[in-house]
C-alpha positions as CSV (number, residue, x, y, z in Angstrom):
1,X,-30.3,-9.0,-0.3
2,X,-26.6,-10.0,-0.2
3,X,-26.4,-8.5,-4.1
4,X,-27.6,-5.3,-3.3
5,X,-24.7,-3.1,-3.5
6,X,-22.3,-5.4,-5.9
7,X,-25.1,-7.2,-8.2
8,X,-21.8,-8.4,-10.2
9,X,-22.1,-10.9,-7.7
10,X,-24.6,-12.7,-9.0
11,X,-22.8,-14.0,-11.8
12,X,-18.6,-14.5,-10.7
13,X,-16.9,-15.6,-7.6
14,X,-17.9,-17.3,-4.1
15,X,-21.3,-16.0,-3.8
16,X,-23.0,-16.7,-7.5
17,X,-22.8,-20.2,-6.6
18,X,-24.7,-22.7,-5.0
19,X,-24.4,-26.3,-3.8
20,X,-22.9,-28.2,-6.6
21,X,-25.3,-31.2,-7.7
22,X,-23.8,-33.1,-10.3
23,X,-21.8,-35.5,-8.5
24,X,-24.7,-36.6,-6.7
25,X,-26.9,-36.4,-9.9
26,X,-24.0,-38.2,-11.8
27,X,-24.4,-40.6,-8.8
28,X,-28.3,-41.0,-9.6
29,X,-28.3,-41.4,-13.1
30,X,-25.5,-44.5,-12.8
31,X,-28.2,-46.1,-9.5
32,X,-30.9,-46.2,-11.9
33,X,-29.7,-46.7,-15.5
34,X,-25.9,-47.4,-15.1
35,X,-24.1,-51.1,-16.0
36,X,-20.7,-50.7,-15.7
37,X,-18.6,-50.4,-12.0
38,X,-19.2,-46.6,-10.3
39,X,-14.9,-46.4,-10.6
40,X,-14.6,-47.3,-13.5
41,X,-16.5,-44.6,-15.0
42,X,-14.5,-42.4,-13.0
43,X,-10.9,-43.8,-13.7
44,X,-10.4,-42.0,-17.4
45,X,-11.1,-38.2,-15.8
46,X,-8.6,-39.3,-12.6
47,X,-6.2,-40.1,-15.5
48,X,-6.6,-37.1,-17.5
49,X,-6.2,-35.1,-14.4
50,X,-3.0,-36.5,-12.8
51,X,-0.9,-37.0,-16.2
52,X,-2.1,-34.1,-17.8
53,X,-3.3,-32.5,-21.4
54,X,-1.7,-30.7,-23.8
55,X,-3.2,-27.2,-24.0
56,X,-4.5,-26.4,-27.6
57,X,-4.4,-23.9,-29.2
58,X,-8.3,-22.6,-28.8
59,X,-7.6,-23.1,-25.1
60,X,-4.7,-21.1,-25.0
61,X,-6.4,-18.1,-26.6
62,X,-9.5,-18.6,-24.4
63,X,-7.3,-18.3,-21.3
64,X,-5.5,-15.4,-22.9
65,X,-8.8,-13.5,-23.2
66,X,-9.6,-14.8,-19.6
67,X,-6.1,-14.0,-18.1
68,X,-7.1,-11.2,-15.6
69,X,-9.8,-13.4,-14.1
70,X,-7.4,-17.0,-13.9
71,X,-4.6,-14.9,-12.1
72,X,-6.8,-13.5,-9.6
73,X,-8.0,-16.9,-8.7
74,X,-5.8,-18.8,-6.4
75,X,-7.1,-22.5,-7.8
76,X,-7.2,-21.5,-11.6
77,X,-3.6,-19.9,-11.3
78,X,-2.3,-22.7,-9.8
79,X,-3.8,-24.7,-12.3
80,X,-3.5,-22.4,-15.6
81,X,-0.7,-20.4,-14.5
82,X,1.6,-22.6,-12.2
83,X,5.0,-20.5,-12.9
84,X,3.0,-17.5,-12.5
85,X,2.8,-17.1,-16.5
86,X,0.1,-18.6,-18.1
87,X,-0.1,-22.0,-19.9
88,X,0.7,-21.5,-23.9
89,X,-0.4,-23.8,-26.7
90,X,1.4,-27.1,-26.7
91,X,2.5,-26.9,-23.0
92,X,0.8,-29.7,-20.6
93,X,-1.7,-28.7,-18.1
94,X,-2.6,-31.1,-14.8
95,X,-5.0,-31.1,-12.2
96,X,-3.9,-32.9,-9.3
97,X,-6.1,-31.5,-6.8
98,X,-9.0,-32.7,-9.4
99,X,-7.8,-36.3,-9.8
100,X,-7.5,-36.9,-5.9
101,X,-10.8,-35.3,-5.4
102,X,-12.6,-37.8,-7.7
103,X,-10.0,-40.4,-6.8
104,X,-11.7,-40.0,-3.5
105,X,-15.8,-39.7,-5.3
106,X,-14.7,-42.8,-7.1
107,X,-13.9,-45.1,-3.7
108,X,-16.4,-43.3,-1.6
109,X,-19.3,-42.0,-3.9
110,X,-20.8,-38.8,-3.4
111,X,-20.2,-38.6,0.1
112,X,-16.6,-38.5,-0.3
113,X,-17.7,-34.9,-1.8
114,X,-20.6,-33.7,0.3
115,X,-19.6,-35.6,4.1
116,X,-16.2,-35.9,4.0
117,X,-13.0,-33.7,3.4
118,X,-13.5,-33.3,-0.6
119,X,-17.1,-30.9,1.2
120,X,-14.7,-29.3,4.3
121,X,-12.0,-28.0,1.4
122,X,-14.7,-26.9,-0.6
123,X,-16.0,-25.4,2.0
124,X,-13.2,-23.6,3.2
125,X,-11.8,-22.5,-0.2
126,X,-15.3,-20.8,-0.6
127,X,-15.4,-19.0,2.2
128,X,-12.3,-18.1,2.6
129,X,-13.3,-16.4,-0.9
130,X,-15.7,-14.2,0.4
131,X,-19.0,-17.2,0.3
132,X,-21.5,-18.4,2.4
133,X,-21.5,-22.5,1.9
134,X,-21.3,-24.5,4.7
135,X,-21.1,-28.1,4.9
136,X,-24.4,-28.2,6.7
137,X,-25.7,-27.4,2.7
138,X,-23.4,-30.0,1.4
139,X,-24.8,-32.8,3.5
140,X,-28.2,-31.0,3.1
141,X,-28.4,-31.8,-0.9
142,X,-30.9,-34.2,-2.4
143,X,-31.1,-34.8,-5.5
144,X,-34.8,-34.4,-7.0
145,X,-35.7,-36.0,-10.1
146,X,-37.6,-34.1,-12.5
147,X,-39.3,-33.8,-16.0
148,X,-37.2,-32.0,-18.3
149,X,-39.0,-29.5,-20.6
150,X,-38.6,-30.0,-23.9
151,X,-38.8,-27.6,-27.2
152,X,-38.8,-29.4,-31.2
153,X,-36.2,-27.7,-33.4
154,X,-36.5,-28.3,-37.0
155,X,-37.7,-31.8,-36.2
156,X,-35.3,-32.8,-33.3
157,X,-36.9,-32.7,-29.8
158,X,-34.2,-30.6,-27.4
159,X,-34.1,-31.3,-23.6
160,X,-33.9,-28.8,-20.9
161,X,-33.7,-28.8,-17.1
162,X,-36.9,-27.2,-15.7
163,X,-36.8,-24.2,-13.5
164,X,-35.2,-22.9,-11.4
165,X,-32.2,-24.1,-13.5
166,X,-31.2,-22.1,-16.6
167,X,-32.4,-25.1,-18.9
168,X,-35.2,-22.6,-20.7
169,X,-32.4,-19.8,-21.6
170,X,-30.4,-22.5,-23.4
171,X,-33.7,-24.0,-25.2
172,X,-34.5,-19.8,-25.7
173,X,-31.4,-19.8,-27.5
């Protein structure tokens, strides 16, 4: 068991993670229910991440909190910390990296992500973190439709993702 020794693990940095789905799930929902073009959906997010936010103030004090955890990762400090100092309320905040990522998922779909170079830098930013995806998973992933579960609260009827996802914590909650 790769946890064995370090079950902190489990929960933050390379190896508590596993093949991201949403982009291709994203990609699924829009095949079977979406109307509008697959870019344009995607063309407000590229914005947002090439010309940049203003960080408010809950953000600020969230990343305050989270500091010692941002600066020891390379992508967050660039991001969060880019002078070496974190961001502060008011200043902007950009992800460049982000908008030609999904500039690329918007042109090419998901296998922009999990065939072509979006997947090897993912790749290789994990690893080089200390994780074990390869691109083999990447180009692996299918998505697999399934029935949600589903709790009533006060009258309202909450959805959940089914296991092995954490959909029942959140409905526990």
């Amino acid at each position: 068991d790769m946890y064995n020794m370090q079950p902190e693990k489990k929960v933050v940095g390379a190896l508590s993670m596993g093949v991201p789905g949403e982009i291709a799930g994203l990609h699924e929902a829009w095949k079977r229910y979406g109307r509008l073009p697959w870019k344009r959906l995607v063309l407000p997010s590229i914005k947002l991440a090439r010309d940049g936010f203003l960080v408010s103030p809950y953000l600020a004090a969230t990343m305050k909190r989270r500091e010692t955890l941002i600066m020891a990762d390379p992508g967050l400090r660039r991001m969060l910390a880019p002078a070496g100092i974190l961001l502060k309320s008011g200043d902007k905040c950009y992800n460049r990296e982000l908008a030609d990522t999904l500039q690329a998922i918007s042109e090419c779909g998901p296998k922009a992500f999990y065939n072509g170079s979006v997947g090897e830098n993912l790749v290789k930013d994990v690893q080089d973190a200390g994780g074990i995806l390869t691109m083999q998973d990447l180009q692996n992933y299918k998505v697999e439709v399934r029935s949600p579960i589903a709790v009533d609260v006060m009258g309202y009827q909450i959805l959940g993702m089914p296991p092995p996802s954490s959909g029942t914590l959140g409905l526990s909650l």
